[in-house]
C-alpha positions as CSV (number, residue, x, y, z in Angstrom):
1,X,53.6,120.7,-155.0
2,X,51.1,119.2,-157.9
3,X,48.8,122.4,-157.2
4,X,51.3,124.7,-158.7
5,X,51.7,122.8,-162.0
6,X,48.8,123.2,-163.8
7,X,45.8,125.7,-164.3
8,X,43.1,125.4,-162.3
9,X,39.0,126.6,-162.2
10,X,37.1,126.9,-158.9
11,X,33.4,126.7,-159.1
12,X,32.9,127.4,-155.6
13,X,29.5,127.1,-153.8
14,X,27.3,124.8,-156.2
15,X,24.5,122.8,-154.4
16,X,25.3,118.9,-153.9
17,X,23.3,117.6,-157.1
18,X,23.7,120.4,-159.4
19,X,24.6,120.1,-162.8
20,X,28.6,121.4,-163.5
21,X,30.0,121.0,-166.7
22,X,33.1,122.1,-168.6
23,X,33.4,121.8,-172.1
24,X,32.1,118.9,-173.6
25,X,31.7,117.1,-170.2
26,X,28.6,117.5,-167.6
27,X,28.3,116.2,-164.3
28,X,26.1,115.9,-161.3
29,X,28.0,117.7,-158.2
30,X,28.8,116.3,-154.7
31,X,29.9,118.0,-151.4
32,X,34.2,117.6,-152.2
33,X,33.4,119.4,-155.5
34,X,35.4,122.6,-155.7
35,X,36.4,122.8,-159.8
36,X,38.3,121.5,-162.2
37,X,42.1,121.0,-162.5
38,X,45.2,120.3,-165.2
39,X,43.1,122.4,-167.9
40,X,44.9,122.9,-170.8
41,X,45.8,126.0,-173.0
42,X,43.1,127.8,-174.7
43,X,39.3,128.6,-174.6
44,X,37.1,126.3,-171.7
45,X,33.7,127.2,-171.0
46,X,32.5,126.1,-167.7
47,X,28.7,126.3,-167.0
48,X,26.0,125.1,-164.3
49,X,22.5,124.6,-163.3
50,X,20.9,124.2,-159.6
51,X,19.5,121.1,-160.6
52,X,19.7,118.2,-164.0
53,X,16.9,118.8,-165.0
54,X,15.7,121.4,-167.6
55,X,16.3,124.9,-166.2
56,X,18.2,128.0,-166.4
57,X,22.1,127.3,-167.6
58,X,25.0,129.8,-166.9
59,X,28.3,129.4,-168.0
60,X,31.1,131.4,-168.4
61,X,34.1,131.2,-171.3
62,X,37.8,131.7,-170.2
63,X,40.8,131.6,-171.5
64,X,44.1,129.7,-170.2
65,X,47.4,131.3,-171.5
66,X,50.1,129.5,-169.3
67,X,52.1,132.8,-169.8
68,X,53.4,133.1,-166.6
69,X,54.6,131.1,-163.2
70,X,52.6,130.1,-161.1
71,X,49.7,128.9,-163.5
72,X,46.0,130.6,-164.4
73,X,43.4,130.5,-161.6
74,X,40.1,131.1,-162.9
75,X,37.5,131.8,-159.5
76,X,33.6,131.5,-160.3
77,X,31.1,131.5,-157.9
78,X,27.8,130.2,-157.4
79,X,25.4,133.1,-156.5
80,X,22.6,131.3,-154.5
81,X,20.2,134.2,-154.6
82,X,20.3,134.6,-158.7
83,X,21.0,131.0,-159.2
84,X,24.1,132.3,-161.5
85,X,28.1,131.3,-162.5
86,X,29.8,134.4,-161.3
87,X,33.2,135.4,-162.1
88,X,35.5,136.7,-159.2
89,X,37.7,139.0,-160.3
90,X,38.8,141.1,-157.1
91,X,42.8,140.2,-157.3
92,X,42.5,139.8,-153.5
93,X,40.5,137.4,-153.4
94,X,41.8,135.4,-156.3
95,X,45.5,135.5,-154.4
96,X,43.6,133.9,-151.0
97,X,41.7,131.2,-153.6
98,X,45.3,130.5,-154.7
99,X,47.0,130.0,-151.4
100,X,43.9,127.8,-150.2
101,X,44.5,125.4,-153.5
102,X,46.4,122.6,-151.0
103,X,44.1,122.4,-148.9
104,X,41.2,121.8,-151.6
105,X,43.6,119.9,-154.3
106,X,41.8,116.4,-153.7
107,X,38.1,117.8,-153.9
108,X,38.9,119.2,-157.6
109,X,38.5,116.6,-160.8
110,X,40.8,116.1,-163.1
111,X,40.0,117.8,-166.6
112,X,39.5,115.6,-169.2
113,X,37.1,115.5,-172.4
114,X,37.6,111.8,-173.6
115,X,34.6,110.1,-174.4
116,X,34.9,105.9,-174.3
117,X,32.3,105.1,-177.3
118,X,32.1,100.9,-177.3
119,X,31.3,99.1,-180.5
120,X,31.7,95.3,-180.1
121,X,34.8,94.9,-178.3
122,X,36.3,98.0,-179.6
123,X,36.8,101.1,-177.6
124,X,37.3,104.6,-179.4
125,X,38.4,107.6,-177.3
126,X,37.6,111.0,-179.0
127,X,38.4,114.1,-177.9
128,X,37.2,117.2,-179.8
129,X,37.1,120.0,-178.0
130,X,39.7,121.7,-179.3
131,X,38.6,121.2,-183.1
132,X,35.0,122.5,-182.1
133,X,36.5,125.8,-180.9
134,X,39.5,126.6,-183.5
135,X,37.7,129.4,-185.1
136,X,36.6,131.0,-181.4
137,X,38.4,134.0,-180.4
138,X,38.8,136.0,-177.4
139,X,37.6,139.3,-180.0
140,X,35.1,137.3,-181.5
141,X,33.8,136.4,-177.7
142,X,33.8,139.8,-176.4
143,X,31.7,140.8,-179.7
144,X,29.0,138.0,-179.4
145,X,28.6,138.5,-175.7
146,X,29.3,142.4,-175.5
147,X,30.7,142.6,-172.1
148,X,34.1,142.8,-172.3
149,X,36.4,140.5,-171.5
150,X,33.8,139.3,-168.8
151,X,32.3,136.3,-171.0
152,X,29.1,135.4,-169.3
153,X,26.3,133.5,-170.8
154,X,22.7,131.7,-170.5
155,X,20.4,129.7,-171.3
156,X,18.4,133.2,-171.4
157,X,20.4,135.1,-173.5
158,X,19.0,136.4,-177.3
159,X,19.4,138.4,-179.9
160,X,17.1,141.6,-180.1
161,X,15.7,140.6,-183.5
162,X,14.9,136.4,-182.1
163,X,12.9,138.2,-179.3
164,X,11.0,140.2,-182.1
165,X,9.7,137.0,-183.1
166,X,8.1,135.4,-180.4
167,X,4.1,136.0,-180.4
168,X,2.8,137.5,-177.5
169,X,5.6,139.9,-176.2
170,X,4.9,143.3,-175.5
171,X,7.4,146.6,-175.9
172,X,9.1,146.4,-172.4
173,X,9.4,142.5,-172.8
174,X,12.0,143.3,-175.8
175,X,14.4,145.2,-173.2
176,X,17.3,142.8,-172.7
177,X,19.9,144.3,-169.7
178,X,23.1,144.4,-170.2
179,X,24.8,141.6,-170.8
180,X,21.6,139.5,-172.2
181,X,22.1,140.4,-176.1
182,X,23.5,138.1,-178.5
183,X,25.4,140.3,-180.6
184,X,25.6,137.6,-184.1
185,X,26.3,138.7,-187.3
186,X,23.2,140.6,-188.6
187,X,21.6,137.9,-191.2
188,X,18.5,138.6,-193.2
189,X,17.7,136.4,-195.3
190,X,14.7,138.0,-196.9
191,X,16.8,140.8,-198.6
192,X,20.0,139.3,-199.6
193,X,21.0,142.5,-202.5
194,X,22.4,145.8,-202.4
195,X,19.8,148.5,-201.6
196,X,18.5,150.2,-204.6
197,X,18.6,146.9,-206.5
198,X,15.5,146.0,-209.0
199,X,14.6,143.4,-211.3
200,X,17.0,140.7,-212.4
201,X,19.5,141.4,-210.0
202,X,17.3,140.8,-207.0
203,X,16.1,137.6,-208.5
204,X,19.8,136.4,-208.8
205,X,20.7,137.6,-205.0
206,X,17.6,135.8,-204.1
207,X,18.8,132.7,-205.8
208,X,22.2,133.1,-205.0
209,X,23.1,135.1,-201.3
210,X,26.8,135.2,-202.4
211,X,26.4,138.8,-202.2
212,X,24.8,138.6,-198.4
213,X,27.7,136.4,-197.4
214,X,30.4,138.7,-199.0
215,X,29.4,141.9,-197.5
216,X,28.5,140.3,-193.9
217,X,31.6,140.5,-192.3
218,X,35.3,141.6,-193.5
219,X,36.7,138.7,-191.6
220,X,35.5,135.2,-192.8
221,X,36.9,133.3,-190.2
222,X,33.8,135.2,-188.2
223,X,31.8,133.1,-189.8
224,X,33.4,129.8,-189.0
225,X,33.9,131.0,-184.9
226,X,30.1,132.3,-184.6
227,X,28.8,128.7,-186.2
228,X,30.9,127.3,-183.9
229,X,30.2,129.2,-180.9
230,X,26.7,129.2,-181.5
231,X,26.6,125.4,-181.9
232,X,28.3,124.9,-178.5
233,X,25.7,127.1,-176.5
234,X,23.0,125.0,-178.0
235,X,24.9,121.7,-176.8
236,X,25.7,122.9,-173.1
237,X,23.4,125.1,-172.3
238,X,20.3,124.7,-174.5
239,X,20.4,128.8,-176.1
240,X,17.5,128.7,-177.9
241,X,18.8,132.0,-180.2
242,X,22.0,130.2,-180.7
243,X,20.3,127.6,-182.6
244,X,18.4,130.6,-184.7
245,X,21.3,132.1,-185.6
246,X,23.3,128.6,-186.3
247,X,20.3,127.8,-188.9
248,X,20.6,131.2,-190.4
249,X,24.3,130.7,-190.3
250,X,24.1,127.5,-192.4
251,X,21.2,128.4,-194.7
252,X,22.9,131.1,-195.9
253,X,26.4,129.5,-196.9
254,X,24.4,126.9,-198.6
255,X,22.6,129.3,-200.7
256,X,25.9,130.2,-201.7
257,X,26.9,129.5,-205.5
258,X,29.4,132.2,-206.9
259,X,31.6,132.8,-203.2
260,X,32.2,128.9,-203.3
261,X,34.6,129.8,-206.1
262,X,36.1,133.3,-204.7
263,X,36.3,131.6,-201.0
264,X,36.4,128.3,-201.1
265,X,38.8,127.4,-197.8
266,X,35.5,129.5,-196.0
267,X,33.5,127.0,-197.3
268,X,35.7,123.9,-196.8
269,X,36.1,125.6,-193.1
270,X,32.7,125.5,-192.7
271,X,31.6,121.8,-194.0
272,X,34.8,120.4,-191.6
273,X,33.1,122.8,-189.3
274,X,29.4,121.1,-189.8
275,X,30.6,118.1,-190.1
276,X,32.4,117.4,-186.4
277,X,29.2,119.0,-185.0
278,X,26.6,116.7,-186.0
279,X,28.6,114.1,-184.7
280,X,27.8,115.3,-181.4
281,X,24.4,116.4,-182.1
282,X,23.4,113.0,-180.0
283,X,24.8,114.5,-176.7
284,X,22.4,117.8,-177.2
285,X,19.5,117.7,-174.7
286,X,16.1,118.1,-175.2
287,X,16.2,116.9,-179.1
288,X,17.0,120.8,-180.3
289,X,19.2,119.4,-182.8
290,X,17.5,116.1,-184.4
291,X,18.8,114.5,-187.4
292,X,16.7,111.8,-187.8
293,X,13.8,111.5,-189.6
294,X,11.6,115.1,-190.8
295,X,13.7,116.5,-188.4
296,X,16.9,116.9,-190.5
297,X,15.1,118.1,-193.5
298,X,16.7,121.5,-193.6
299,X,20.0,120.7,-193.3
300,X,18.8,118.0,-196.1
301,X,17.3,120.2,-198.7
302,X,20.2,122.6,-197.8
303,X,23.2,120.4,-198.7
304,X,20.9,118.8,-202.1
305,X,21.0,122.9,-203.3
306,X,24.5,123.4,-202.6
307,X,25.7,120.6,-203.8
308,X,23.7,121.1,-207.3
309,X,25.0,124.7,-207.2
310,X,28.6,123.2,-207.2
311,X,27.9,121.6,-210.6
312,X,28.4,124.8,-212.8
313,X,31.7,126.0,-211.2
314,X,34.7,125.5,-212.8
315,X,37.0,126.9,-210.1
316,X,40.0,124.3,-209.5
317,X,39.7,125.0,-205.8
318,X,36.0,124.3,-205.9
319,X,37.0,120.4,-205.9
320,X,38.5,120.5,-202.8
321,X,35.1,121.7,-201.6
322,X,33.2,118.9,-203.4
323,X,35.7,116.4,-201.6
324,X,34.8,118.0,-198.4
325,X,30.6,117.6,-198.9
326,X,31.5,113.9,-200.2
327,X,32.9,113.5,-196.4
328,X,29.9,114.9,-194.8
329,X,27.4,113.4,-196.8
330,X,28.9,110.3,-196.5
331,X,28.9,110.6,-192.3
332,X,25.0,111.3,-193.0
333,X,24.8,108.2,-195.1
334,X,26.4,105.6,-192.6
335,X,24.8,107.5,-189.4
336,X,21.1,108.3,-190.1
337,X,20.8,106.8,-193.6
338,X,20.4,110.3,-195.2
339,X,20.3,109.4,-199.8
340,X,21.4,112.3,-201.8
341,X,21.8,112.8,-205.4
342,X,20.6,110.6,-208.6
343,X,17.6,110.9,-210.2
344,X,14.2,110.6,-208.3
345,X,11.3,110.1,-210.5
346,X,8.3,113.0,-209.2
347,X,5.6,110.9,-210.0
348,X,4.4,107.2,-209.7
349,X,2.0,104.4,-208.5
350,X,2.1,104.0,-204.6
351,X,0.6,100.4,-204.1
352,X,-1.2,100.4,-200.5
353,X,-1.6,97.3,-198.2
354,X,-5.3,97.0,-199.5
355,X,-3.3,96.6,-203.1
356,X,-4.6,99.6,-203.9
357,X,-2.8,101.7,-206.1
358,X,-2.6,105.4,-205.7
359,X,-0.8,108.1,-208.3
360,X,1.3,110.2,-206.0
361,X,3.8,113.7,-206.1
362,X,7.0,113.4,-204.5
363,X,7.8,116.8,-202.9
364,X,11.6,117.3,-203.2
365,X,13.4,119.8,-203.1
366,X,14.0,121.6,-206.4
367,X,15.2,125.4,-207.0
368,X,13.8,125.5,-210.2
369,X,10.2,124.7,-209.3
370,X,10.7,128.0,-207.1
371,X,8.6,126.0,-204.1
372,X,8.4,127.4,-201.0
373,X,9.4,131.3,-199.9
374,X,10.1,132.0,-204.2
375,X,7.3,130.7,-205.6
376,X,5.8,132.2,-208.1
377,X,2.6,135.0,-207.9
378,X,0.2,135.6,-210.3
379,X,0.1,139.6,-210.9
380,X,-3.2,141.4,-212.5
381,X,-2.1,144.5,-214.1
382,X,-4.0,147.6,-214.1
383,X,-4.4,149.1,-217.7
384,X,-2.3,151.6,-216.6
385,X,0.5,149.7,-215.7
386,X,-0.3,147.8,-218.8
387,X,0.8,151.0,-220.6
388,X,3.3,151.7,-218.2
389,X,4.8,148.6,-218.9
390,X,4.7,149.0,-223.1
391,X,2.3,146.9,-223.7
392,X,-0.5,148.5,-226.4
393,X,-2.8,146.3,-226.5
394,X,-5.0,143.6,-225.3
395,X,-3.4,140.8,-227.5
396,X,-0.2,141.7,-226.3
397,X,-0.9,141.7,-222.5
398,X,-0.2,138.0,-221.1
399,X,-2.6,136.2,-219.5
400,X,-0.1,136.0,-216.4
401,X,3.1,137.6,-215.1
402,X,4.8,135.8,-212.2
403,X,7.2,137.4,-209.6
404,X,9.0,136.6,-206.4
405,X,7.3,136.6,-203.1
406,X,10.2,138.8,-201.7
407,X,8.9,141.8,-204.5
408,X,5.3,140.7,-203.5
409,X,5.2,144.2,-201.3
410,X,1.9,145.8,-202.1
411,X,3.5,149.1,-203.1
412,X,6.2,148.3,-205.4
413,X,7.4,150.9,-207.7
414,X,6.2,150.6,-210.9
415,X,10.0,151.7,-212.0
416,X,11.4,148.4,-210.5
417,X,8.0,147.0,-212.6
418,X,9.2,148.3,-215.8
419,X,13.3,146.9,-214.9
420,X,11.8,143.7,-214.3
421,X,9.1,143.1,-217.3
């Protein structure tokens, strides 16, 4: 019997014109739909939505082993009341699902996850699923979703700390229940040092977050799966925090310079990783994830830093990683137009259509200008940290000193003053 030859997912009870989806796949539902069927071995994330358009999202991971005979039967249900995925896991029940699969076999679709994309008369069939997902494990799930091996997840869903940040919310509208939080990897990219750190070696975390990345997890490959699962939830189910923590994720591995040479098959990992991602960044609703234009200029000033970091490694491995950014950078080239590298004059003549000509400032990127969240500060000393600092007399004392916005607190010790000047 074909029902007993493959692994099969029920997604009982959705609404005729509701939104089902598995994987990289969505679809509007009809009254034969039952599930999926013929899904293959590994992580699937099924997810759905009473309606098309833009609402609420649930979805639910599982994972397909094949160990035994007959084949996996993953039971969800649609719960009409909360408008949620639900996963049945009463054994009962699951055994009746199981004996019922005959009479149900032709109302469930065929899994599949190639994509025909036409140019001219040529047809090319991807199918990337599995590539998207090779750093996602079932630990690394239960630890993001923190509900066991019950992987549930929403459009609603957030971290504690991306709640914190949204104007307007009172105390009790932080409370997430249980199963709401985000669990990521705790990024803060404001203090990237050891604590008790002063001075110079601040200034070089700052500059570099080698450090930050190093002590973040003991398990790189963390990394890669949390980028990768992160990225997904913002492709199927529009997760808002996901694409938070995905940004944080990235900025900080390209403000990498020292842990390209002491890691560099985490970095390679994670350029593939980026790389196979914004090729799909198209099917992502909604434009959360835009590449064209002013809205790709953080992933562009991103890669012009690391890539400019690379220069003054001499690691062997670190070519490989070079190799790696030549690939993406050239996917960015051929798809969006993206320019990188050479030299870019800051100033000239910008003739108008009046034939006016106008003196303009370019505003690229450049770390040593310290623009942006490390600019520079203009400090008045006191006389007594004047003296504090050494400094005698008048003639001595600079007009100026500059700092770092991230020492800019308004009670800093003069101690870290004194390390610093």
């Amino acid at each position: 019997m074909e029902s007993s030859e493959a692994p099969v997912v029920l997604m009982l009870g959705l609404p005729e014109g509701a939104l089902g989806g598995i994987d990289l796949l969505s679809f509007t539902t009809t009254p034969r739909f039952r599930g999926v069927k013929g899904i293959s071995t590994g992580l699937h994330f099924a997810f759905a939505s009473p309606t098309t358009a833009f609402s609420e999202r649930h979805g639910i991971w599982f994972d397909i082993t094949n160990n035994g005979n007959p084949p996996d039967v993953i039971v969800t249900q649609w719960d009409a009341a909360s408008e949620a995925l639900v996963r049945i896991t009463d054994e009962t029940e699951i055994l009746r699902q199981r004996a019922n699969l005959g009479s149900i076999w032709n109302g469930l679709t065929p899994y599949r996850q190639e994509v025909a994309k036409t140019e001219g008369d040529d047809v090319e069939v991807s199918s990337d699923w599995s590539t998207l997902t090779a750093s996602i494990t079932p630990t690394l799930l239960s630890r993001l979703l923190g509900n066991g091996a019950d992987w549930k997840v929403s459009s609603a869903n957030s971290s504690r700390r991306d709640l914190e940040d949204i104007p307007g919310l009172v105390d009790q509208d932080l409370d997430l229940q249980p199963g709401e939080e985000l669990h990521f990897l705790p990024i803060d990219l404001k203090q990237t040092w050891r604590e008790g750190a002063t001075g110079r070696e601040r200034t070089d975390a700052a500059q570099d977050r080698s450090w930050a990345l190093n002590n973040l997890t003991h398990n790189p490959l963390e990394i890669i799966g949390e980028l990768q699962f992160c990225f997904l939830m913002i492709l199927t189910i529009n997760n808002f925090s996901c694409l938070e923590q995905w940004k944080r994720l990235l900025t900080l591995l390209f403000t990498c310079k020292s842990a390209v040479a002491e890691q560099p098959d985490l970095f390679i990992a994670a350029i593939a990783a980026l790389r196979i991602q914004l090729q799909h960044c198209k099917d992502a609703e909604g434009g959360l994830i835009d590449l064209a234009d002013e809205g790709g200029s953080l992933l562009k000033s991103l890669l012009v830093r690391f890539r400019k970091g690379l220069t003054g490694l001499d690691a062997i491995d670190v070519q490989d990683v070079v190799d790696e950014l030549d690939d993406l950078e050239e996917y960015l080239k051929q798809e969006y137009g993206w320019q990188f590298g050479g030299s870019f004059a800051k100033t000239g003549l910008l003739e108008l259509e009046d034939g006016e000509q106008v003196r303009m400032d370019t505003t690229a990127f450049d770390e040593d200008d310290e623009t942006g969240e490390f600019a520079p500060q203009v400090v008045d000393l006191t006389p007594e940290q004047a003296k504090l600092l050494g400094v005698q007399d008048e003639v001595d004392l600079p007009q100026t000193l500059t700092r770092t916005s991230d020492e800019s607190e308004d009670n800093q010790d003069l101690e870290d003053m004194d390390s610093r000047y």
